[in-house]
C-alpha positions as CSV (number, residue, x, y, z in Angstrom):
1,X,39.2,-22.0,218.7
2,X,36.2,-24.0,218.9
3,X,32.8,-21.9,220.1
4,X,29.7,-22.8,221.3
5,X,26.3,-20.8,221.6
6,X,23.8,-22.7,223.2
7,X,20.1,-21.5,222.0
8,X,17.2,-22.4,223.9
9,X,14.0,-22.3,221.7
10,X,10.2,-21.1,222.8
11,X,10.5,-18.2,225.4
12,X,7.2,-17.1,226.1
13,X,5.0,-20.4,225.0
14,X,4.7,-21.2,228.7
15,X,5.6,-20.3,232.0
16,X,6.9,-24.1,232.3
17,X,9.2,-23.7,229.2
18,X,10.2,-20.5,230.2
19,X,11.5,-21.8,233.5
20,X,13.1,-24.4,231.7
21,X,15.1,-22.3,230.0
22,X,16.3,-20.0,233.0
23,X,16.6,-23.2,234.9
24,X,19.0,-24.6,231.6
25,X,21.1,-21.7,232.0
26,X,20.9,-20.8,235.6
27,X,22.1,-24.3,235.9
28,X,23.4,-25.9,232.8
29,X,25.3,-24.5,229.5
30,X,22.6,-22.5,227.6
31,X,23.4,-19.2,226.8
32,X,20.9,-17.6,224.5
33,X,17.4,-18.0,223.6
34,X,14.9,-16.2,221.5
35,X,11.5,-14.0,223.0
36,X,8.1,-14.7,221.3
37,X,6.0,-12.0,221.2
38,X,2.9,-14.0,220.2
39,X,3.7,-16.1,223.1
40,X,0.8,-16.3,225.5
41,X,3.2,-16.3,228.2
42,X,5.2,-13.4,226.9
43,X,5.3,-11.2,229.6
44,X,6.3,-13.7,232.2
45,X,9.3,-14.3,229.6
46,X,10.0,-10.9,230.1
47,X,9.9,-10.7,234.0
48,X,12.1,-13.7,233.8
49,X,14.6,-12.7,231.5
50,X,15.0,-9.4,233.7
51,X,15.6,-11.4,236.5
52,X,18.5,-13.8,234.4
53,X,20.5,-11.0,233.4
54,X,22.9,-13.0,231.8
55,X,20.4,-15.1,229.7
56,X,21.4,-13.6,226.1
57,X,17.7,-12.6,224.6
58,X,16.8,-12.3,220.7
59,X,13.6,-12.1,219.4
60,X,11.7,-15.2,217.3
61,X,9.2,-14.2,215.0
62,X,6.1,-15.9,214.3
63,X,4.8,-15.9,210.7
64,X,1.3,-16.5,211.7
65,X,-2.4,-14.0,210.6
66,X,-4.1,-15.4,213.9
67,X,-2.3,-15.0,217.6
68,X,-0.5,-17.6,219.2
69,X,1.6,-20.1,216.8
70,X,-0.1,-22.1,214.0
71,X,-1.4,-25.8,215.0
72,X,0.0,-26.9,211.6
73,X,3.8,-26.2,210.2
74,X,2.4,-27.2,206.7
75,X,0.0,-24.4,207.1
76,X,2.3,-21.8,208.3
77,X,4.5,-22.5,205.4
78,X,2.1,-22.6,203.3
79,X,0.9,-19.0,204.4
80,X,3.8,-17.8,204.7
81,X,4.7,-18.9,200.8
82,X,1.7,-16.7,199.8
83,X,2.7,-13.5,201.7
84,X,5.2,-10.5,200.3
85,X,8.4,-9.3,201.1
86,X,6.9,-6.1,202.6
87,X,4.3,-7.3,204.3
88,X,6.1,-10.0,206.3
89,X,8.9,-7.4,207.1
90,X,5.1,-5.5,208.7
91,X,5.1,-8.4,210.8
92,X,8.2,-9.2,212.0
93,X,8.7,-5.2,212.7
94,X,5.2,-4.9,214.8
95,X,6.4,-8.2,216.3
96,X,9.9,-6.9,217.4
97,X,8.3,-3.2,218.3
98,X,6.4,-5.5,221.4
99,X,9.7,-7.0,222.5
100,X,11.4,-3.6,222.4
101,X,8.9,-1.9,224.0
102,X,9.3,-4.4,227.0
103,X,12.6,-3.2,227.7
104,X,14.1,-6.4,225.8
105,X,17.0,-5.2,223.4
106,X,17.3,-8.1,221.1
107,X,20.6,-9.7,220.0
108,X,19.9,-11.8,217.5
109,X,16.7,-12.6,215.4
110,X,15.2,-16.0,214.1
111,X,11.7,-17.3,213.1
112,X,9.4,-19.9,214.8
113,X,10.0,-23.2,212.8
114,X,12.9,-22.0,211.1
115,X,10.4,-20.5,208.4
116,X,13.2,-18.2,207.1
117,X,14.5,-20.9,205.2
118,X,12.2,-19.4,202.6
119,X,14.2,-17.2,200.7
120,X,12.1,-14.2,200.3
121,X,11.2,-15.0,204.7
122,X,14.9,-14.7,204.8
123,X,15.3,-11.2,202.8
124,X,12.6,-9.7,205.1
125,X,14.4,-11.1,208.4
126,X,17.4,-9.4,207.4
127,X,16.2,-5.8,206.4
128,X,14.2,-5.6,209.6
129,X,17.2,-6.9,211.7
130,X,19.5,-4.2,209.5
131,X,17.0,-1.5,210.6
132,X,16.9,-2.2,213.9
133,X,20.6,-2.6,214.2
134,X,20.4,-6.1,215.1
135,X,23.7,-7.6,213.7
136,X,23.0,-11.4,214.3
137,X,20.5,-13.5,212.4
138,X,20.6,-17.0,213.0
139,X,22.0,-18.9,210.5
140,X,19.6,-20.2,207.6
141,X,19.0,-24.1,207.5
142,X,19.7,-24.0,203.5
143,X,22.6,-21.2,204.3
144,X,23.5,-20.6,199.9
145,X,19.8,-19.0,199.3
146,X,20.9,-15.8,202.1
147,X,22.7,-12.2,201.0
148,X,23.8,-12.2,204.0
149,X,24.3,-8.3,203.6
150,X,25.2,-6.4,206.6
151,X,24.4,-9.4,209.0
152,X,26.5,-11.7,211.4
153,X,26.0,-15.2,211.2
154,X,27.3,-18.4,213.2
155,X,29.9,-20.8,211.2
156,X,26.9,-23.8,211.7
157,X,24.5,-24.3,213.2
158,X,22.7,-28.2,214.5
159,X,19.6,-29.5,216.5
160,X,17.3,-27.7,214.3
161,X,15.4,-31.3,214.0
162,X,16.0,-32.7,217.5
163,X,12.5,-34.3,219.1
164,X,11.9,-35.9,221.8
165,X,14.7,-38.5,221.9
166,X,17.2,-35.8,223.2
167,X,19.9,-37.3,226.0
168,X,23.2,-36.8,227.4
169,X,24.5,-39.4,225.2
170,X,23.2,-37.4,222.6
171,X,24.5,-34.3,223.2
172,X,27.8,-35.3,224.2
173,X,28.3,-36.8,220.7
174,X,27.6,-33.6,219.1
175,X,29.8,-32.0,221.3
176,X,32.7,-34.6,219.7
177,X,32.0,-33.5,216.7
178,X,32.5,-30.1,217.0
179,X,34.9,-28.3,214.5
180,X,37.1,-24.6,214.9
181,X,35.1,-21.8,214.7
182,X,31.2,-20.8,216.2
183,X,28.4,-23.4,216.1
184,X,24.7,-22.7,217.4
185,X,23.1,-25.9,219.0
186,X,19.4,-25.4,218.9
187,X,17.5,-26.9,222.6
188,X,13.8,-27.1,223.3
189,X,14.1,-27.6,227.3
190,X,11.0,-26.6,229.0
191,X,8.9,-28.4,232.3
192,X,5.7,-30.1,231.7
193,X,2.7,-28.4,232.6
194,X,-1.1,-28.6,231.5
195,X,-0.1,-24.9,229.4
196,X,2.3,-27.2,227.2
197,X,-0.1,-30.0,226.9
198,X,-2.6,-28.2,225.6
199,X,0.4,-26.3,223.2
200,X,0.4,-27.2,219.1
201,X,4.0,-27.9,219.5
202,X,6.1,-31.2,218.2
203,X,8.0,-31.3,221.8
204,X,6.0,-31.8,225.0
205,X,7.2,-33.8,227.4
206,X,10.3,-34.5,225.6
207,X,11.4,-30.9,226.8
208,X,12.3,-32.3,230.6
209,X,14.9,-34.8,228.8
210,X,16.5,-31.7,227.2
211,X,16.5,-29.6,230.1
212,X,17.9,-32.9,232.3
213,X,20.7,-33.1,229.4
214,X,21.7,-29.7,229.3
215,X,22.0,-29.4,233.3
216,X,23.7,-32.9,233.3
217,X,27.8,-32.5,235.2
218,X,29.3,-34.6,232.4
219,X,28.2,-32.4,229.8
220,X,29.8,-29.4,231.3
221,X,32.6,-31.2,232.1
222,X,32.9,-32.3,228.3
223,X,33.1,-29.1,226.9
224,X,36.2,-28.6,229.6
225,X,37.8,-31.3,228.9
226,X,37.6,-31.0,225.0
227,X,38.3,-27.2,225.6
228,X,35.3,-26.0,224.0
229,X,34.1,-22.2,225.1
230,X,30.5,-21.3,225.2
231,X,29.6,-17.9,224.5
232,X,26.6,-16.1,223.5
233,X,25.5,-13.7,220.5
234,X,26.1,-10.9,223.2
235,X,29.5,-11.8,223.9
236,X,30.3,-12.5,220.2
237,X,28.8,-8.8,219.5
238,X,30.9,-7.0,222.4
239,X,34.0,-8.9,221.3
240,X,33.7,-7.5,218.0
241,X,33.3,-3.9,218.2
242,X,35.5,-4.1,221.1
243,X,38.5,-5.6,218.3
244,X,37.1,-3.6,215.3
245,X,36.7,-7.2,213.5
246,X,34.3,-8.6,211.4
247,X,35.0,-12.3,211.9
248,X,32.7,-14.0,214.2
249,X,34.8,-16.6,215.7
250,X,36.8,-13.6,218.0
251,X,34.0,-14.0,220.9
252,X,34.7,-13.5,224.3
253,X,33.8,-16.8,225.8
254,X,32.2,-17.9,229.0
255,X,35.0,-19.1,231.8
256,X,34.2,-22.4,232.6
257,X,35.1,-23.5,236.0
258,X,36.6,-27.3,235.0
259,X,37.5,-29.4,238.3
């Protein structure tokens, strides 16, 4: 069986990207995406995702010392080289602590800029996610450096480096090239505003070509045709207690209506 989860990136940067994201799966095929808590637009991420009770939530941490999200990626990672295991697991756990206390209970767990590539980033994602029960951690870009103790990951993962150029086309020619098993495909779809211009982020306006992609007929149509499910990290989680089973590819998928 061939599975799909798709992510949407960056809820809580703004109140246009977070409507992006509802609007992508209110009326397209995402099916997760991942809180910040640094976010200056958190809390409308959090009225929102109350409101889209079937948007699948996690939580994306932000390796950062100053609030918001660093203006530089080198920087971050350059910070983030410099900081302990223990100390970064302080973060991450204060971080989640916020989402939690909003009522949000996380699926899955990530990092901003896929910083968890960083081995020791890695080892402090996955304690905090064990110890808050959190059985899905998205799946490391440089996958042999990870334990992966205790934790659930996706079979593959794509679109972590995606920019602006993002079309139909596109995504239709990753959906050909889908193999058996459960892939995460990484989106960035968001609406413009003055909030995102202003944002130290790679996408800007490249975010209404996701978002038009992702809410695009053929593309749903596609995934029928080619008899692809999309699922989520919560239907993947209540498939498996539900069957006792620790592979990840038993997920109960999404019904798609094909016509």
């Amino acid at each position: 069986m061939t599975q799909l989860i798709v992510s949407a990136n960056g809820f809580g940067l703004t109140q246009g990207i977070n409507r992006g994201i509802v609007a992508a799966h209110e009326h397209g095929i995402v099916t997760s995406t991942s809180l910040i808590a640094t976010g200056p637009e958190f809390q409308h991420a959090v009225r929102m995702a109350r409101q889209a009770r079937t948007l699948d939530v996690g939580a994306q941490f932000v390796l950062w010392n100053k609030p918001g999200i660093p203006r530089r990626r080198l920087t971050m990672w350059r910070h983030a080289a410099g900081q302990s295991v223990e100390k970064i697991e302080g973060i991450f756990e204060r971080q989640l602590d916020k989402v939690s206390a909003a009522g949000i209970s996380p699926t899955h767990v990530t990092t901003f800029g896929h910083i968890h590539t960083l081995p020791h980033v890695l080892l402090a994602l996955e304690t905090v996610a064990r110890r808050a029960g959190i059985r899905w951690v998205r799946r490391p870009l440089i996958h042999w450096w990870s334990s992966g103790a205790g934790v659930l990951r996706t079979d593959r993962i794509t679109g972590l480096l995606l920019g602006p150029g993002m079309s139909r086309f596109w995504l239709a020619g990753e959906i050909e090239k889908l193999r058996p098993g459960l892939t995460e495909l990484i989106v960035h779809p968001g609406k413009y505003d003055a909030a995102l211009s202003r944002l130290p982020v790679r996408l800007k306006d490249g975010r209404e070509r996701h978002l038009k992609a992702l809410i695009a007929p053929e593309i749903r149509a596609l995934l029928c045709l080619k008899g692809i499910h999309l699922t989520s990290y919560r239907e993947c989680l209540a498939a498996l207690r539900k069957k006792e089973l620790g592979d990840a590819q038993l997920c109960e998928p999404e019904i798609l209506v094909c016509l």
